[in-house]
C-alpha positions as a Python dict, from the first residue, in 0.01 Angstrom:
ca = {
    (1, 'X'): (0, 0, 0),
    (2, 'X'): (-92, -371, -9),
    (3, 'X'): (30, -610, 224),
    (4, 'X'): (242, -848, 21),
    (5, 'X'): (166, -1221, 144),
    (6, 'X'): (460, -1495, 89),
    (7, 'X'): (328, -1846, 17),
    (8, 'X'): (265, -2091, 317),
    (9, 'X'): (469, -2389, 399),
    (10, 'X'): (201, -2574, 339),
    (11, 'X'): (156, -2447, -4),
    (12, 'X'): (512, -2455, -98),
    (13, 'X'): (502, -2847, 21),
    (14, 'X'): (240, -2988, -210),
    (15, 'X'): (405, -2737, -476),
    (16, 'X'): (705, -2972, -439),
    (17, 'X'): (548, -3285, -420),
    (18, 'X'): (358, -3222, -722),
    (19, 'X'): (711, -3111, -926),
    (20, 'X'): (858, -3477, -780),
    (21, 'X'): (575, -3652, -874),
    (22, 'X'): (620, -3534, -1231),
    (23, 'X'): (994, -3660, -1222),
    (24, 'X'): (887, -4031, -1113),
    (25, 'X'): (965, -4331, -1334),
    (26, 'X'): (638, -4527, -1486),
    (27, 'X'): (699, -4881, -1539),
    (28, 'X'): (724, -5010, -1915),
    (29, 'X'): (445, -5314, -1768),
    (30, 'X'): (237, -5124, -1522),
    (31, 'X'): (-93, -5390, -1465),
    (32, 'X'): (119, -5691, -1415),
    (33, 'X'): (-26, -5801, -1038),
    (34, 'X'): (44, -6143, -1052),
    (35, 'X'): (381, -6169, -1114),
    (36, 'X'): (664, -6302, -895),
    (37, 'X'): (951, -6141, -753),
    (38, 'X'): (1200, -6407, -828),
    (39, 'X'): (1528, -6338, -1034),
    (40, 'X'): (1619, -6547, -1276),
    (41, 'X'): (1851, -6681, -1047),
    (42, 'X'): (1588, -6824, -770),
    (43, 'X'): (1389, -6978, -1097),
    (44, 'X'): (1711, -7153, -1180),
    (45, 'X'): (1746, -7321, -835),
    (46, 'X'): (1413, -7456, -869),
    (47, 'X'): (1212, -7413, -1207),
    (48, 'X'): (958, -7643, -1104),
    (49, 'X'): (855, -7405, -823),
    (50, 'X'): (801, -7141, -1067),
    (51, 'X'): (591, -7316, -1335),
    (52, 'X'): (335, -7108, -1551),
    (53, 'X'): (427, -6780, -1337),
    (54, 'X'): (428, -6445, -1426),
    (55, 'X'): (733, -6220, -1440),
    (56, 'X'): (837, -5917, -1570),
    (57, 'X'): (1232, -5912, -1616),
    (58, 'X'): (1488, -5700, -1787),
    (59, 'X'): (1824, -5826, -1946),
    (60, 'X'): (2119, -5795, -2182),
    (61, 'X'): (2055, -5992, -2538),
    (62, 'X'): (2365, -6235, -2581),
    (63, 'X'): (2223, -6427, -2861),
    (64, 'X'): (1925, -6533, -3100),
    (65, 'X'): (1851, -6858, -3225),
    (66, 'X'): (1610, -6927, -3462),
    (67, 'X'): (1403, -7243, -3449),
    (68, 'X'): (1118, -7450, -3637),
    (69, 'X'): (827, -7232, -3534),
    (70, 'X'): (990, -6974, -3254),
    (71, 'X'): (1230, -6728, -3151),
    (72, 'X'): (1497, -6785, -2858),
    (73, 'X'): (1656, -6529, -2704),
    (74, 'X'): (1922, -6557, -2477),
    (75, 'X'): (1971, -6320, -2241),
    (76, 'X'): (2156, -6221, -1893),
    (77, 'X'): (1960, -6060, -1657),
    (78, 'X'): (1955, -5744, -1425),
    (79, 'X'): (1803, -5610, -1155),
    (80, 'X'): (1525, -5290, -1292),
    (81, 'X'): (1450, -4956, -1143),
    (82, 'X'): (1125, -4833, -1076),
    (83, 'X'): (1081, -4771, -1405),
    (84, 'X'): (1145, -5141, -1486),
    (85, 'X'): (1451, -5049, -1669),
    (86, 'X'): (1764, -5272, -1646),
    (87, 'X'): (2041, -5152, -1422),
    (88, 'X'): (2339, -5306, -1626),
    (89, 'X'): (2591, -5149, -1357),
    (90, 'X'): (2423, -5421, -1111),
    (91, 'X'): (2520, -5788, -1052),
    (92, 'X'): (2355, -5988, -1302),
    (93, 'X'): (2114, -6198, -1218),
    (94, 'X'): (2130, -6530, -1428),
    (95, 'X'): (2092, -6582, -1738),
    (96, 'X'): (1717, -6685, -1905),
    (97, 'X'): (1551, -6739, -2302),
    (98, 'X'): (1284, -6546, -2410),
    (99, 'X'): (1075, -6775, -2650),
    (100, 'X'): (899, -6529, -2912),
    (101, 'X'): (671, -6706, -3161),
    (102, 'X'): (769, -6769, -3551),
    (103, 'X'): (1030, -6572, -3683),
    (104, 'X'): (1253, -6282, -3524),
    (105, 'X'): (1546, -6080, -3745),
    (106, 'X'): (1822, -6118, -3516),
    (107, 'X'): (1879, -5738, -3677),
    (108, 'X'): (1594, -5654, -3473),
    (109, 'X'): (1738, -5801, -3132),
    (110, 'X'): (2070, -5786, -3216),
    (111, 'X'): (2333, -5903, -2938),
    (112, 'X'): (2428, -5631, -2676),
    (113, 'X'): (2074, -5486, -2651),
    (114, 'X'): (1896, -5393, -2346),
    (115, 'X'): (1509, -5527, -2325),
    (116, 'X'): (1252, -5553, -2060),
    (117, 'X'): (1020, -5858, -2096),
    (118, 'X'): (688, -5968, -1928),
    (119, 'X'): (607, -6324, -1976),
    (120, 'X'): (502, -6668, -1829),
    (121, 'X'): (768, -6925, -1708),
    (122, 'X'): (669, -7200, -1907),
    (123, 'X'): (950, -7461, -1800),
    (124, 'X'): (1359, -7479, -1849),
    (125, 'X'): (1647, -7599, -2060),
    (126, 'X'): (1999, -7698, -1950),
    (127, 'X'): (2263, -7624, -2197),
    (128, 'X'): (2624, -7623, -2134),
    (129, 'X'): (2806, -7277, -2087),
    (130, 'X'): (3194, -7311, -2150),
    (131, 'X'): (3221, -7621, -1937),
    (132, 'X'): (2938, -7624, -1730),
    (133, 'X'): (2555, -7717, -1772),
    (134, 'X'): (2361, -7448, -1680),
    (135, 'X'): (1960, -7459, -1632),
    (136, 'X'): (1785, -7159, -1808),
    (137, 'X'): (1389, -7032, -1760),
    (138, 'X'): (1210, -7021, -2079),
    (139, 'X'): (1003, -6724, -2065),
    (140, 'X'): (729, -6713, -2293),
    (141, 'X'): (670, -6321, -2447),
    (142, 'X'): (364, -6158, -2364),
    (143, 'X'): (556, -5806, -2452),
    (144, 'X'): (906, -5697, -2497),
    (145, 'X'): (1019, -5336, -2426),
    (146, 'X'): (1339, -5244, -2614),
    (147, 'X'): (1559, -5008, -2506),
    (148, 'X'): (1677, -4782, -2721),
    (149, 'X'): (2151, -4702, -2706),
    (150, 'X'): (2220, -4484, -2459),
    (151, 'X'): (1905, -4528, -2234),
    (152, 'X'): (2110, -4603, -1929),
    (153, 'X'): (2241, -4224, -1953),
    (154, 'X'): (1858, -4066, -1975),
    (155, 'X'): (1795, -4097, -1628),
    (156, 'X'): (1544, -3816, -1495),
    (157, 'X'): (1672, -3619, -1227),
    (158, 'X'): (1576, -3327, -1020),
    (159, 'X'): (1776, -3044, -879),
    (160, 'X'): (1701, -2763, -703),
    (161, 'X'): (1866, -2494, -555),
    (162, 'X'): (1952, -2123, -601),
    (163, 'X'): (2275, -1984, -758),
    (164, 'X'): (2461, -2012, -1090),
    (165, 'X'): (2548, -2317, -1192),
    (166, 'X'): (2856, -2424, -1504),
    (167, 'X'): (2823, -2737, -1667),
}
């Protein structure tokens, strides 16, 4: 009769770690090594700090204006996962436009829509909000990851454990 052998720890550890490295989130931007860490927020405080910096920065679309020869979209920003996707049951942080060249269908970025951006800071505008002035970054598009409806419920998640389970 065979001896029957059950599987190390050690094998039943990189097992695992394999399975939860499957489940990880990739970024939407992954080679994006110079950017900053700043939130919209800090680049409000002081935009001059920030000039001609990188960033990679997910938001809520509020509005789209159309201009002579871009695209601004205003947005309110949130923090991201891993997978650079925007947490909108965070604190926002600040508000920025995302200048697209030529033409944009405001169909196409139409106001409610989640996005994730990477771009260059390329200066600010103050405009008033209600009653107040309020200085946004202007965030020149190098890409722009939409998000489809719903994507806030697609999270991946891993479980495990033995028994029955009703859902």
């Amino acid at each position: 009769m065979p001896i029957r052998r059950f599987p190390r720890p050690l094998h039943c550890a990189g097992l695992l770690a394999a399975l939860l490295a499957t489940g990880c989130a990739t970024p939407v931007f992954k080679n994006v090594a110079g950017r900053i860490d700043a939130t919209p927020a800090d680049v409000q405080l002081a935009p001059e700090r920030y000039a001609d910096a990188e960033v990679v920065w997910a938001g809520r679309i509020i509005a789209v204006d159309n201009r002579e020869t871009t695209t601004e979209v205003e947005l309110v920003g949130y923090p991201m996962d891993r997978a650079q996707r925007p947490l909108p049951e965070a604190r926002t942080e600040g508000r920025f436009i995302l200048v697209l060249p030529g033409y944009v269908e405001a169909y196409d970025y139409p106001s409610g829509r989640y996005v994730t951006v990477h771009g260059r800071l390329i200066g600010s505008r103050v405009k008033p909000i209600q009653e107040r002035d309020y200085v946004f970054p202007l965030v020149r598009a190098e890409a722009v990851h939409l998000w489809p409806s719903g994507f806030q419920f697609d999270r991946p998640s891993i479980s495990i454990g033995v028994g029955v389970g009703i859902h």
